[in-house]
C-alpha positions in Angstrom: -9.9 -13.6 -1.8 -10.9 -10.1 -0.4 -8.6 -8.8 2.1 -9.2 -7.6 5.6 -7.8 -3.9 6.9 -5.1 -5.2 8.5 -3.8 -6.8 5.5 -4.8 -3.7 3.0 -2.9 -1.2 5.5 0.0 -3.7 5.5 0.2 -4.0 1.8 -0.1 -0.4 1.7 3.1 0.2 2.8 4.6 -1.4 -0.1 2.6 1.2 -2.5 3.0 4.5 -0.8 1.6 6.6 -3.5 -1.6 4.6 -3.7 -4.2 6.0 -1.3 -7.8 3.6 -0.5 -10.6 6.0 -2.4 -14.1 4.1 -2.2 -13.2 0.8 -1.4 -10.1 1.3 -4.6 -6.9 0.9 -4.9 -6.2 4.6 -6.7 -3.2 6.9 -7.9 -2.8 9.9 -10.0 0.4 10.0 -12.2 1.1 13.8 -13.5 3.0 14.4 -16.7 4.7 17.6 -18.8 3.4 16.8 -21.6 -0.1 14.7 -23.2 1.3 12.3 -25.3 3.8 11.3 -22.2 0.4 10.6 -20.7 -1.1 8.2 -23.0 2.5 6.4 -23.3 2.3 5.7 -19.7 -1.7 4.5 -20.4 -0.4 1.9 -23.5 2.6 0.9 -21.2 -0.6 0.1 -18.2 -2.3 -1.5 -21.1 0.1 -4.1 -21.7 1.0 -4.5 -18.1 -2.4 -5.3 -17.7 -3.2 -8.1 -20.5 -0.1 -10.0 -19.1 -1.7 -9.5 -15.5 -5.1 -10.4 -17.2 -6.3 -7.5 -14.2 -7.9 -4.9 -16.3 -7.8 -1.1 -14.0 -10.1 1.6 -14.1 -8.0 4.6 -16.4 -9.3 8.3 -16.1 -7.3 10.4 -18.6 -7.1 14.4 -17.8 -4.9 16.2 -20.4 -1.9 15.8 -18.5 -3.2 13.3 -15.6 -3.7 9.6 -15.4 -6.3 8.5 -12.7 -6.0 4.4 -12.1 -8.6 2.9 -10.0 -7.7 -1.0 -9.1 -10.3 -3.3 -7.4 -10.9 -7.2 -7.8 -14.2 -7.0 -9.2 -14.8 -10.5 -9.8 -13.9 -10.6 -5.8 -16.2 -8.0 -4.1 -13.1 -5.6 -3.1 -9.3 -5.4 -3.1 -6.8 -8.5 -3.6 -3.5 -9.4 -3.7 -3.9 -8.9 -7.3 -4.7 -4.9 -7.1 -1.2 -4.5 -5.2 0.6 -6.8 -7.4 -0.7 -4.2 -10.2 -0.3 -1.2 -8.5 3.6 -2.6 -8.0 4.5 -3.4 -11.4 2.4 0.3 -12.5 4.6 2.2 -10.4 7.9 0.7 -12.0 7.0 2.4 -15.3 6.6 6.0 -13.8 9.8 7.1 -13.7 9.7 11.1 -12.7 
């Protein structure tokens, strides 16, 4: 179920790297070093199967854009935070 403001601002809280961009739940991970990078990506990878809640992944050299919506929904879910959560454990800086 698509969530109101209220709730999305709420949620927010909990994920206070994320920022709302379009209508989409997004982040941008930095790393030294490429390869770091695409670990992080395969780490999102498998994070994701499990989750069966595939994101959008933008890789820049040294840069990892994730985009998370519903799409199946219309718009953002429980499901995008729950991600964005269990994401943000893996980036340790």
């Amino acid at each position: 179920m698509v969530m109101g403001l209220h709730e999305i601002h709420e949620l927010l809280t909990e994920v206070p790297h994320w920022q709302i961009v379009d209508k989409e739940l997004e982040r941008v991970f930095r790393f030294e070093m490429f390869l770091q990078a695409i670990d992080f990506v395969q780490n999102v990878a498998l994070i994701a199967e499990e989750e069966q809640h595939h994101p959008d992944i933008d890789i820049r050299y040294t840069s990892v854009k994730l985009r998370l919506t519903t799409h199946d929904a219309g718009g953002l879910t429980r499901k995008d935070f729950s991600l964005a959560k269990r994401v943000d454990g893996l980036f340790v800086k």
